[in-house]
PAMI-721902 format. One line per field, with one value per residue (C-alpha): residue in three letters; residue number from 0; z, x, y. Coordinates in Angstrom, 3 decimals, padded with zeros to 6 digits, always signed. Each point is the difference from the previous one (the first is absolute). Layout:
// residues N
type: c(Ala, ...)
seq: c(NUM, ...)
Z: c(Z, ...)
X: c(X, ...)
Y: c(Y, ...)
END
This chain:
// residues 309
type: c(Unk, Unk, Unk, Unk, Unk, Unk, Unk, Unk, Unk, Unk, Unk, Unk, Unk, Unk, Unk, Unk, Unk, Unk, Unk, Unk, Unk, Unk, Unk, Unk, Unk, Unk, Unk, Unk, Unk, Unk, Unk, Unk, Unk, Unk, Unk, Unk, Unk, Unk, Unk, Unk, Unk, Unk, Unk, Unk, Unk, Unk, Unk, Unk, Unk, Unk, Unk, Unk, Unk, Unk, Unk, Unk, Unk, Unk, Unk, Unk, Unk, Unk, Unk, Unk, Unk, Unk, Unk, Unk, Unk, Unk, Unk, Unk, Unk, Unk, Unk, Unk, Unk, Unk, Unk, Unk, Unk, Unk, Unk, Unk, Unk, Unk, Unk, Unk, Unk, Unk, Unk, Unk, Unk, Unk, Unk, Unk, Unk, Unk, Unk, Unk, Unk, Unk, Unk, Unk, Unk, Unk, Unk, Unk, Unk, Unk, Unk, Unk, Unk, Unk, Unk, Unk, Unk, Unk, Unk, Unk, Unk, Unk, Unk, Unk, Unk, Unk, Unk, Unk, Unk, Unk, Unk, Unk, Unk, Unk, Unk, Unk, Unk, Unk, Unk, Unk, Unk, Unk, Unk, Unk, Unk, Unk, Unk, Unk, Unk, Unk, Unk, Unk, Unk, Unk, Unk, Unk, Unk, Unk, Unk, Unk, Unk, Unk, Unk, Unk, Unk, Unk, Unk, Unk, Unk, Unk, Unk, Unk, Unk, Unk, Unk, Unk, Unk, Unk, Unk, Unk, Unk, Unk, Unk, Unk, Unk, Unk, Unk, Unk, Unk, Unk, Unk, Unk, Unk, Unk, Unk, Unk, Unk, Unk, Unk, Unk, Unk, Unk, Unk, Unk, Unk, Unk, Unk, Unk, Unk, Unk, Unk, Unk, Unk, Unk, Unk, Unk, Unk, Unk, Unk, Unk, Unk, Unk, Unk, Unk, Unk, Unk, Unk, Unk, Unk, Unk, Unk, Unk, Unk, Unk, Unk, Unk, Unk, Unk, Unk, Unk, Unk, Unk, Unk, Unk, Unk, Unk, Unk, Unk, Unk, Unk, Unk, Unk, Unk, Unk, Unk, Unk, Unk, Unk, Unk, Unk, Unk, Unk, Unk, Unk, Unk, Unk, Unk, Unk, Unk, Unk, Unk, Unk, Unk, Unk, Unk, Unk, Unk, Unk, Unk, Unk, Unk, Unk, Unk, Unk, Unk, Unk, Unk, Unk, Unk, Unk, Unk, Unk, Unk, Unk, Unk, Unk, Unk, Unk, Unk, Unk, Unk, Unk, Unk, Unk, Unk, Unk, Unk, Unk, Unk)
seq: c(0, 1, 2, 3, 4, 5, 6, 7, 8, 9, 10, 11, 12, 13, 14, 15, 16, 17, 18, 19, 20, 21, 22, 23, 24, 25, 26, 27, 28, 29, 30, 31, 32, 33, 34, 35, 36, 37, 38, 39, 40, 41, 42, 43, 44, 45, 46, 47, 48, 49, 50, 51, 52, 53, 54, 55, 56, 57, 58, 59, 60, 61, 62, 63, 64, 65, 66, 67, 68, 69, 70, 71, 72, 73, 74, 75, 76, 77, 78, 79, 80, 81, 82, 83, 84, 85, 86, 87, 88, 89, 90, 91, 92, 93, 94, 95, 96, 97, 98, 99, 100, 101, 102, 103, 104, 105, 106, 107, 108, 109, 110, 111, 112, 113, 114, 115, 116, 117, 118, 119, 120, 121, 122, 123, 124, 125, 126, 127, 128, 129, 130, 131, 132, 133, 134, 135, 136, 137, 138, 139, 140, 141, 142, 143, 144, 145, 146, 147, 148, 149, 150, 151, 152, 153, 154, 155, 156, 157, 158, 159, 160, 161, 162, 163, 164, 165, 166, 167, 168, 169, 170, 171, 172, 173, 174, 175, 176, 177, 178, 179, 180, 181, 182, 183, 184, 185, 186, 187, 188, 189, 190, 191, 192, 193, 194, 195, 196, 197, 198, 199, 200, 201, 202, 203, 204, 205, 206, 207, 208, 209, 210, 211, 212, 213, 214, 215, 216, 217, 218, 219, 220, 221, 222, 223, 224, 225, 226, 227, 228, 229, 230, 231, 232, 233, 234, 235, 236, 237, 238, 239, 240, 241, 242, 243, 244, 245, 246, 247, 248, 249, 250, 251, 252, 253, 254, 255, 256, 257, 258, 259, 260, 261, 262, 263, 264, 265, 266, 267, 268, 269, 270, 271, 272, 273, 274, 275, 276, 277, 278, 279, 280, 281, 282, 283, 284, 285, 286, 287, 288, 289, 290, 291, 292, 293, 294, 295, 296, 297, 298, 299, 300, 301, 302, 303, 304, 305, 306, 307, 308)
Z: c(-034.525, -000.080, +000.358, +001.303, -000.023, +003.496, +001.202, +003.382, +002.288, +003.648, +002.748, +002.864, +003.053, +002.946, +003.307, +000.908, +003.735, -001.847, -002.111, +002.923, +001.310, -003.102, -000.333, +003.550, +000.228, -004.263, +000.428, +003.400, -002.833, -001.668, +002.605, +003.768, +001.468, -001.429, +000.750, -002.258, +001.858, -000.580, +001.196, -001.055, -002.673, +001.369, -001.247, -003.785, -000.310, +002.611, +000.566, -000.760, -002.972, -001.510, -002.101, -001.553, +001.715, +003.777, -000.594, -002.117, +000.525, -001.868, -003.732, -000.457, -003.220, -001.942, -003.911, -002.109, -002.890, -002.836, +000.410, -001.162, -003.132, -000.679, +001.128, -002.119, -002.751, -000.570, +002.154, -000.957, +000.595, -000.458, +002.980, +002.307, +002.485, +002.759, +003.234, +000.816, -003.183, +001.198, +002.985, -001.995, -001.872, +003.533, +000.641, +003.159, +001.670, -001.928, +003.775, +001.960, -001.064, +000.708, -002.114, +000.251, -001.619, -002.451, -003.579, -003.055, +000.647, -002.825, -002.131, -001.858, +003.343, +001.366, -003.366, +000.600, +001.221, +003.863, +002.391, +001.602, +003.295, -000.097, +003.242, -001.280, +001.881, -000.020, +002.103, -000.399, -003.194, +001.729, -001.633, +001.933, -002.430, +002.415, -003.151, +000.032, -003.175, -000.442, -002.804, -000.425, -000.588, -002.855, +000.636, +003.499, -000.213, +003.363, +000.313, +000.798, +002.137, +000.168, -000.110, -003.117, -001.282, +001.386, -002.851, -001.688, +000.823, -002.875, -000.113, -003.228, -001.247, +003.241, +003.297, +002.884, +001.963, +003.481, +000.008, +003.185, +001.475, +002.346, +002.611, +003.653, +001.352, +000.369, -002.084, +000.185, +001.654, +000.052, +001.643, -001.317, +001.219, -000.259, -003.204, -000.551, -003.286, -003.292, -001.169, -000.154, +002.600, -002.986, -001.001, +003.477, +000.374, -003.598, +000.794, +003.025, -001.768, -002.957, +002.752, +001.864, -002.911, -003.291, -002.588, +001.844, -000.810, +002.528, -000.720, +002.265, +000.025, +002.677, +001.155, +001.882, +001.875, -000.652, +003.749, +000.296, -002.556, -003.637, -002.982, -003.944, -002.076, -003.509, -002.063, -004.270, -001.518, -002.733, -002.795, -002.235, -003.228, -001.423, +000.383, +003.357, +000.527, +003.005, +000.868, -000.105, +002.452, +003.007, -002.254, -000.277, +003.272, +002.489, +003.637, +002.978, +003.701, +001.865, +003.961, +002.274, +000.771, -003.115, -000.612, -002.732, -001.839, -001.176, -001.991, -000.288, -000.636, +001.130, -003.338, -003.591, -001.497, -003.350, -000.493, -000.261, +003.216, +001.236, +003.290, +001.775, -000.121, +002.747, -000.257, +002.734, +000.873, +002.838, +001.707, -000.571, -004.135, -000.487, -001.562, -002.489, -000.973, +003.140, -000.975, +003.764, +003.135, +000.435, +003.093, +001.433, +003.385, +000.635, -001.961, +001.555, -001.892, +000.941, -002.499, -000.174, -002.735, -000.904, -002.408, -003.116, -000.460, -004.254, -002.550, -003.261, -003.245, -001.426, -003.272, -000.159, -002.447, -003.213, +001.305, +003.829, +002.324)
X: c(-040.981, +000.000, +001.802, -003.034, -001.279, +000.211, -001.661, +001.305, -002.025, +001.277, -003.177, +000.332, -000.979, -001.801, +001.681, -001.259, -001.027, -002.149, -001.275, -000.980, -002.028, -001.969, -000.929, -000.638, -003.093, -000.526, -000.316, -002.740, -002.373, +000.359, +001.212, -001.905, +003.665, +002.917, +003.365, +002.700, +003.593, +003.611, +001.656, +002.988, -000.148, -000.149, +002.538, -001.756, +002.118, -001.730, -003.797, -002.393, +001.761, +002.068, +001.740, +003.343, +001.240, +000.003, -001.689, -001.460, +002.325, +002.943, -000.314, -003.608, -001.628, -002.538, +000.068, -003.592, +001.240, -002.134, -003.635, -003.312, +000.132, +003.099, -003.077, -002.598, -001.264, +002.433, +003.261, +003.194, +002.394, +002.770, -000.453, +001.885, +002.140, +002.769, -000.094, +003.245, +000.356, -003.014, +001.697, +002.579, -001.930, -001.601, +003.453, +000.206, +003.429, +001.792, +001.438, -003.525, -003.886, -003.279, -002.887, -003.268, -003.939, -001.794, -000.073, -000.402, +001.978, +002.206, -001.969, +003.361, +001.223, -003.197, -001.516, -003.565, -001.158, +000.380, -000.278, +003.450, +000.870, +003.537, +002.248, +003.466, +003.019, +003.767, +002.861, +003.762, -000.397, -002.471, -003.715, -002.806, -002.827, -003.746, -002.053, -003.325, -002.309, -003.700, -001.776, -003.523, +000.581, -002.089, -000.989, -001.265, -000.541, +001.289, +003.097, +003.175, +002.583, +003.450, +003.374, +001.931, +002.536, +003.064, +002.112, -002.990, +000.227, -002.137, -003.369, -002.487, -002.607, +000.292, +001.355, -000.703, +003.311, +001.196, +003.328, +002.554, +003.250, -001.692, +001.123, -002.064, -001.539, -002.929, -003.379, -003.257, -001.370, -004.439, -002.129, -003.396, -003.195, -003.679, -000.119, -003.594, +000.911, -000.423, +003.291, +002.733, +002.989, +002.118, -002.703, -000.662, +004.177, -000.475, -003.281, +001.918, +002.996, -002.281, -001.731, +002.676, +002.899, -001.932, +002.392, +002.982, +000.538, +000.454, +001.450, +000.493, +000.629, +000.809, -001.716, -003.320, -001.461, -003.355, +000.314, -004.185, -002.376, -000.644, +000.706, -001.187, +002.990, +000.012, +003.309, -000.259, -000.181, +002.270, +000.103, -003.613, -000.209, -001.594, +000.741, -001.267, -002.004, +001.396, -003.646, -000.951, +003.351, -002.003, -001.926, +003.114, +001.945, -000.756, -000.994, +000.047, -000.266, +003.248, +000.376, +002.633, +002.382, +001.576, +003.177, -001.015, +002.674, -001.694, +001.055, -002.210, +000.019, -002.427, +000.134, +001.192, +002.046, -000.731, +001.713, -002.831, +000.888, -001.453, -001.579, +000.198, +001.307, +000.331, +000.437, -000.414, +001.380, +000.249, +001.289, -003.358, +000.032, -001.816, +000.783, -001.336, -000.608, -001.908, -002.987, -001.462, -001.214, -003.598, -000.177, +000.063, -000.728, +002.335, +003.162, +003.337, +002.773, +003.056, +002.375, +003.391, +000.766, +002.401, +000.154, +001.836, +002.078, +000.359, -002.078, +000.991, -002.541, +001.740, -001.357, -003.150, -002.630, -000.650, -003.749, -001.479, -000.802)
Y: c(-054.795, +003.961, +002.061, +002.170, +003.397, +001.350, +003.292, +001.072, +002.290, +000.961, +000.125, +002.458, -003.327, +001.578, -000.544, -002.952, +001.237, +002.231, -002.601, -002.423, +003.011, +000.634, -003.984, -000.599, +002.429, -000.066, -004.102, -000.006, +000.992, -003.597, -002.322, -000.079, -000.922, +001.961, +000.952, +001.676, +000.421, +000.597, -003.175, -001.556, -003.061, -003.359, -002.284, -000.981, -003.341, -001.205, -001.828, +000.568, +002.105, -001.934, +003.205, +000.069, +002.141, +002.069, +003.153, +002.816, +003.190, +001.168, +001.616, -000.764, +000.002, -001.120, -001.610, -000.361, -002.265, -000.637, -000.158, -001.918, +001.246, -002.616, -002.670, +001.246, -000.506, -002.813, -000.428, +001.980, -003.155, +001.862, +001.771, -002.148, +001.987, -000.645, +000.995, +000.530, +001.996, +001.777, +001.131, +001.137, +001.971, +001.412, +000.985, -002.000, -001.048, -003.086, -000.392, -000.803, +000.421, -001.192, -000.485, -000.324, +000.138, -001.792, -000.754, -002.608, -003.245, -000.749, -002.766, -000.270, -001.750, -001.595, -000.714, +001.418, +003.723, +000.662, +002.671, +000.840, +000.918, +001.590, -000.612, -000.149, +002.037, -000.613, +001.493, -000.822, -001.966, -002.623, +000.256, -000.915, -001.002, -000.617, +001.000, -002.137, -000.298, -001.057, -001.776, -001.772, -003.797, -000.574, -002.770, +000.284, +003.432, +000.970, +002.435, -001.173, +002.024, -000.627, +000.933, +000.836, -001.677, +001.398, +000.432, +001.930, +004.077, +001.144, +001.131, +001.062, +002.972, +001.753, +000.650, +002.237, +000.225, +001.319, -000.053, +000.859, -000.757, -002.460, +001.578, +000.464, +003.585, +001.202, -000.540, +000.932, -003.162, +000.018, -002.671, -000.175, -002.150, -000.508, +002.319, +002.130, +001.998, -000.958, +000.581, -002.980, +000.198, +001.337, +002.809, +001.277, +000.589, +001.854, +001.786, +000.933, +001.625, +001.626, +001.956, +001.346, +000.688, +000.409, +000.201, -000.477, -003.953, -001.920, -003.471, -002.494, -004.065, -002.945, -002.553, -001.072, -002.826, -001.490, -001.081, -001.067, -000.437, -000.973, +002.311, -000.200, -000.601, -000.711, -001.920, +000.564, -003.624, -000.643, +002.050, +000.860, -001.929, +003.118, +003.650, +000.920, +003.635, +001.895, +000.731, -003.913, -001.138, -000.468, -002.979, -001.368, +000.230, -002.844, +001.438, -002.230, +000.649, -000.487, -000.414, +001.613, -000.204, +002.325, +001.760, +003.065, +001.640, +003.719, +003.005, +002.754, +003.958, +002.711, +001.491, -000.043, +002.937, -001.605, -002.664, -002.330, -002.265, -002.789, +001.527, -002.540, -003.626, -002.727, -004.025, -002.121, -003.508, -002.537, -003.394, -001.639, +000.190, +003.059, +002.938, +002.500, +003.565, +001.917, +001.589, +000.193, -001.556, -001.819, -000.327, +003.676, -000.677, -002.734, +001.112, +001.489, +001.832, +001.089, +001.331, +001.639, +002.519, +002.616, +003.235, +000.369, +002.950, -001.024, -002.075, -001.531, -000.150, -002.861, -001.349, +001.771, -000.680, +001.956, -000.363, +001.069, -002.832)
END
């Protein structure tokens, strides 16, 4: 595995007071109940989150590693990565980190394709390793959620990664019901941001609650016995409708400088066996979010395709 070509480009983060500002009033447009505050994290080892680690704050950054273009048109399978090398690469403290987001499971592990949800930190040499993964059973063809094996701290084709020192402070924390705009929870945040800073990128990551509600999520089968069109992926992706409770691990920018990043990338998973790749909710006027997310101050191009995705 690698070593990988890493482009590093430092963000300018918006205080985050002024940040809760612009998405309080920026989100009323898309959500009939809305609030966007500075609060301080909640404890994230704790229910209903179930993270690896306490918080979002110290060192913050953000990693886009690899891309759908390693899926497409046939799977680059030797694109399996680390993610503790990962963080490496990110530059993040051997003493303590935190990460966090959504990716490719590593089907050299699990033995088929998956969606990965990252949620692996360590501090004083102890690694705490809460990543889940979701596949379709193929013979039932239901998804199955569950935890990873703990041993395994690799993912494949892409990641999306917050990363942190896992330490407590403040976040931007937003509570979100009965939503009346068109645009997902995720899009509305980014619609948001777009509006207000334009080309000054604005990239944040953390975690949010599907507290009420169902959501469309879709998990990739195993790999395509023939080469697979970008265009045509949605044919081959399996969707379902999940039900809260779910804990969604996110990653997402307001803009790209041109480094052809993912925009936006969150994977969801529960305690009931669901989990999946959140597309958005479908039941508008029942659901309830409530996330917790942080800015990046530095984010890492790591492996990025010859071709844009």
């Amino acid at each position: 595995m690698g070593p990988w070509r890493v482009k590093k480009h430092f963000l300018a983060a918006p205080d985050l007071h002024d940040l809760a500002t612009v998405l309080d009033a920026g989100l009323k447009t898309h959500f009939q109940d809305v609030t966007a505050v500075v609060a301080p994290c909640p404890d994230l080892r704790a229910p209903p989150f179930h993270l690896a680690s306490r918080g979002l704050s110290g060192n913050q950054r953000i990693a886009d590693v690899g891309g759908p273009p390693n899926l497409h048109p046939t799977p680059k399978f030797d694109r399996k990565y680390s993610l503790l090398d990962l963080m490496s690469l990110m530059e993040m403290s051997p003493a303590k980190g935190f990460v966090l987001g959504a990716g490719a499971g590593p089907f050299h592990v699990l033995g088929v394709n998956t969606e990965l949800m990252p949620n692996l930190g360590y501090e004083a040499g102890e690694l705490v390793n809460l990543t889940h993964f979701a596949k379709v059973d193929e013979t039932t063809g239901k998804c199955v959620c569950d935890k990873i094996p703990s041993n395994s701290t690799d993912c494949a084709l892409m990641a999306n990664l917050f990363g942190s020192d896992g330490s407590p402070g403040d976040v931007i924390k937003i509570v979100a019901k009965r939503r009346i705009g068109e645009a997902n929870f995720l899009a509305a945040i980014q619609q948001t941001l777009r509006a207000r800073y334009g080309e000054r990128q604005v990239s944040m990551g953390g975690v949010f609650l599907i507290k009420r509600g169902k959501a469309s999520m879709h998990v990739m089968p195993d790999f395509s016995k023939t080469p697979l069109d970008m265009k045509d992926s949605h044919k081959w992706l399996r969707f379902y409708e999940m039900e809260a409770p779910m804990v969604c691990l996110t990653v997402f920018h307001s803009y790209d400088p041109g480094l052809a990043l993912r925009m936006e990338h969150t994977h969801c998973f529960s305690d009931h066996g669901e989990g999946g790749h959140y597309h958005h909710d479908t039941t508008p006027d029942d659901v309830e979010y409530e996330a917790y997310l942080n800015t990046a101050s530095v984010l890492y191009r790591i492996d990025q395709p010859e071709v844009g995705n």
